[in-house]
N, C-alpha and C positions, 0 to 999 in steps of 0.2 A: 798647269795654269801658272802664267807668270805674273807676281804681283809686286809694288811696292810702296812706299810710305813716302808722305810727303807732312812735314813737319817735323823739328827734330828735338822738340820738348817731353816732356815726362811721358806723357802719353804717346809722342811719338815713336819714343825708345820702347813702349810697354809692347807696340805694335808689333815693330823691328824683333823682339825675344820671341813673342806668342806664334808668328809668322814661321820663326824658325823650327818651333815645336810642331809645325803640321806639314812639315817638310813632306809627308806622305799624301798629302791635297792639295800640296799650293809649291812654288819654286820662288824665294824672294830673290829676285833682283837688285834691287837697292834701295838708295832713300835720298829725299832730298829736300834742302830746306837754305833759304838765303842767308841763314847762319852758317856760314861754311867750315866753320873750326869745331862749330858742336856738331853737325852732320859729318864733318870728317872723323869725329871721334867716333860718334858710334858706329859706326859703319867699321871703324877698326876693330872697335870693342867685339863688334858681331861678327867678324869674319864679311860683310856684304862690301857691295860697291856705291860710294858715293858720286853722284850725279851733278855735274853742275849748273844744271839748268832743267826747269818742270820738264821742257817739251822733251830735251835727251831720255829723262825718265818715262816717261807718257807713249814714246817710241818703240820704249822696251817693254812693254807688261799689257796684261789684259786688265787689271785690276787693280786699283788704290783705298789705300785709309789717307785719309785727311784726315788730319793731325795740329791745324794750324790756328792761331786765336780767330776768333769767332768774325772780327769785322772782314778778313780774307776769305770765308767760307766761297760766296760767291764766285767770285774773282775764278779761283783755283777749281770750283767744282765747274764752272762753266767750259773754261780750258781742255778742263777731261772730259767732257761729254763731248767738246767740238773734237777731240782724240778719239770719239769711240772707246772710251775706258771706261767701265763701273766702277760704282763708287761709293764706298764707306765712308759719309761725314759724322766725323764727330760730334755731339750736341753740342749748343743747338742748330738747328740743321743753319740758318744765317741769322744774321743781325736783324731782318727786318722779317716782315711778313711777305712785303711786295718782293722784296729776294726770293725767298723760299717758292712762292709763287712760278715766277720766272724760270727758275734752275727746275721745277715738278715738269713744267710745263716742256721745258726743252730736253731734258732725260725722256720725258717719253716720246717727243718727236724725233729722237735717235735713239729708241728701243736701248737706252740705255739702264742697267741698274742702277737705283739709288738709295741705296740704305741708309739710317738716320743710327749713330751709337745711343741709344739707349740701352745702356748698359746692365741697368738694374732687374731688368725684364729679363736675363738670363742668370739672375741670380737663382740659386737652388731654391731658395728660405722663399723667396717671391712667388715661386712656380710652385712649392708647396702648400704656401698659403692661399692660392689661388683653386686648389684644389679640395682643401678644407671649407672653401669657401663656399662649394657648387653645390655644398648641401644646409646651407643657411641661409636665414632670411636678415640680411645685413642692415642696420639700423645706423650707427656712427661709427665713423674711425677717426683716432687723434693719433695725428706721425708726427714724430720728431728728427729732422737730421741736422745735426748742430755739428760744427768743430771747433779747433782752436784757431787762433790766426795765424795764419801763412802773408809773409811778405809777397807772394804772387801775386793774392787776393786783395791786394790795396787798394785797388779801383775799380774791385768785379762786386756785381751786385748779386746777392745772395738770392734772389728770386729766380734770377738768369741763369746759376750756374747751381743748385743745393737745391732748390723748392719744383726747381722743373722735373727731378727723377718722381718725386711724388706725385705732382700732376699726373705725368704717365701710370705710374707704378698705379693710382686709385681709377684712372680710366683703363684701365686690362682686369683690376680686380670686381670693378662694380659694373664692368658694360655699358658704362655712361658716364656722360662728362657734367663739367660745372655747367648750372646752371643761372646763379646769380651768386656772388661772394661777398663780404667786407673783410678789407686790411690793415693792420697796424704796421709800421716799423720802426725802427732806431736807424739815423743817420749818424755814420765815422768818418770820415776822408770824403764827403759831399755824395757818399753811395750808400744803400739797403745795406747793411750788415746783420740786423735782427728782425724779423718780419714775422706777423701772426696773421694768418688767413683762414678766415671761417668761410665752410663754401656751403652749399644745397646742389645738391646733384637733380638729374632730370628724372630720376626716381624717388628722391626725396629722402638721401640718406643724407646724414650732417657730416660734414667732415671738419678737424681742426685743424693746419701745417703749419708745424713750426720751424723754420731755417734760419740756423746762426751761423758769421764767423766771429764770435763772439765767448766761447765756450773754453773750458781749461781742457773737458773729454772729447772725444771723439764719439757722437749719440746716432742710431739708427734704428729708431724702435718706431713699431705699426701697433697700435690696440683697437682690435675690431669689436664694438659690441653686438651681437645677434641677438636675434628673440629666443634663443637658449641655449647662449654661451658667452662664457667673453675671453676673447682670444688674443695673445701678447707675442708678435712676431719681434726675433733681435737678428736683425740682417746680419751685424757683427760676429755674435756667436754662433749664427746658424742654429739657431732654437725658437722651438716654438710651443707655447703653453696656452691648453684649451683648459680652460673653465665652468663646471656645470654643474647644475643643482641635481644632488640626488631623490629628491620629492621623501626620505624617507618620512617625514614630517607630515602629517595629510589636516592636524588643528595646529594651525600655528598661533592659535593664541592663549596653547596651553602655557602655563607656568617655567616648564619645565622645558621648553620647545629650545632649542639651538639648531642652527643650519647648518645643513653639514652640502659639503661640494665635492666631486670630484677634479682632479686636474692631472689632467694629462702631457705628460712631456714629449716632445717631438723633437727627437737630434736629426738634422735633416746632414744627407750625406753633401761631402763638399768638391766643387769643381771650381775650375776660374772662369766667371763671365765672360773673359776679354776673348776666350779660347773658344767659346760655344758660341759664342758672338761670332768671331770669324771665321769658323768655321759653315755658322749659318749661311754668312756672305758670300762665304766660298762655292757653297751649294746653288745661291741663287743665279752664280755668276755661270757657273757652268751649265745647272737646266736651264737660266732664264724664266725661273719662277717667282714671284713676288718673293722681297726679304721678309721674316716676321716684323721688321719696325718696317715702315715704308717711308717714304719722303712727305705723303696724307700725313701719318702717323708724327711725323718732325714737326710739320706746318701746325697742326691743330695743338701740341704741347707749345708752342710760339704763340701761337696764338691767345693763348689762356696767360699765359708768363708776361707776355706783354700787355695785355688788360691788367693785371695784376700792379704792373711797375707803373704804368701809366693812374692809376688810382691813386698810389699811394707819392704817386710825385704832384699831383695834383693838391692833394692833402697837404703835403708838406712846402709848397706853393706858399700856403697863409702863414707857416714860420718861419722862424730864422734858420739857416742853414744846418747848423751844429745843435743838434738838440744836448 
């Protein structure tokens, strides 16, 4: 199967490396991107061929990642499906709703694949948590993804690009999505840079998300509490620690009473997302089986992200710009 990358930014190079590593499932082709001196470097870096034009590339392969800032998503996924190309988009699946829309609508009216990168959902730490999870009765989760600032990030809002992995990440763990939220944030540069959102899910677990660019660390911690346990996932370290009371205590209102707990460590073994990911893709593209994220699956995390901005832009409506 011939595949290749269009965008030639961080993530399009991660593509362009990962792509090379499954050389035993997939054949890259090349890459391309209207930056022609960074697509021409890497393309050097990597041994492939750069392309000077989408449709040249689109001619040559069965399969693409898009790779491109997000207001292009559109534009470039629609191009590939009139090609008859599947398609790996990067989150979020577009800028709009009514995009995402459009492009579900037309991938399936040319039996085309359309995969959505949510990447977080082939993280190990995720998929193990997830499985600790199918024996608890889950009550609240408070996640944190914070970073420090990146000059990329000057004009990206932190709900769109940091809060949306959580969205998804609590909609695969809990089975169900938000049901009604409130929002706070801090405006930098006239964008989201720190935003607090408490949600109620349609089960009626509480969740907290917190997303910063804002931060000195780099933070990616889930704390799940259960009706008996409470569980501290660190995406970072790939660890996971469960929490649980050992009843040996049966009067706890002796004198003498202390609580004692077990706590259980989990070193979860490690792999790279970007590689189980494309590989996933790779598989869809060859049986023509749904991806595990689908372009449903893109739309519906857009669609909570953009309730979200639209809230708290509203909010911030009644002040001054620069809090």
């Amino acid at each position: 199967m011939k595949v290749g990358v269009v965008g030639a930014g961080v993530m399009g190079e991660n593509h362009v490396r990962v792509y090379l590593s499954l050389s035993n499932e997939c054949q890259l082709v090349g890459i391309y991107d209207n930056h022609f001196e960074r697509a021409q470097n890497i393309a050097d870096k990597y041994g492939t061929k750069y392309f000077n034009s989408l449709e040249s590339l689109l001619d040559h392969v069965d399969a693409v990642s898009i790779a491109v800032p997000t207001e292009l998503h559109y534009q470039v996924g629609m191009q590939c499906i009139d090609h008859h190309v599947d398609i790996l988009m990067e989150k979020p699946i577009t800028a709009t709703v009514s995009e995402a829309e459009q492009l579900i609508r037309h991938a399936n009216k040319n039996r085309t694949i359309l995969q959505v990168g949510h990447i977080e959902l082939y993280n190990p730490t995720v998929a193990e948590l997830k499985n600790i999870l199918a024996n608890e009765e889950m009550l609240a989760v408070d996640v944190h993804r914070m970073s420090p600032f990146d000059a990329r990030n000057l004009h990206v809002d932190v709900v769109n690009d940091l809060m949306i992995h959580d969205i998804y990440i609590l909609d695969y763990l809990t089975n169900h999505r938000i049901q009604n939220f409130y929002g706070m944030g801090q405006l930098f540069d006239d964008t989201i840079k720190h935003a607090i959102v408490v949600a109620r899910y349609t089960n009626g677990i509480i969740a907290q998300l917190t997303a910063s660019f804002k931060t000195e660390e780099k933070v990616r911690t889930l704390r799940v509490i259960t009706k008996n346990a409470f569980i501290q996932a660190d995406l970072l370290e790939n660890k996971i620690l469960i929490s649980r009371s050992t009843n040996f205590f049966k009067n706890k209102w002796q004198i003498n009473y202390s609580q004692k707990n077990i706590v259980e460590k989990v070193f979860v073994p490690w792999h790279e997302p970007l590689k189980k990911q494309l590989s996933d893709f790779i598989t869809s593209v060859k049986t023509k089986e749904p991806p595990k994220v689908t372009g449903v699956d893109g739309l519906n995390a857009l669609e909570v992200t953009n309730r979200i901005h639209e809230y708290m832009k509203r909010y911030y409506s009644k002040f001054p710009k620069e809090m």
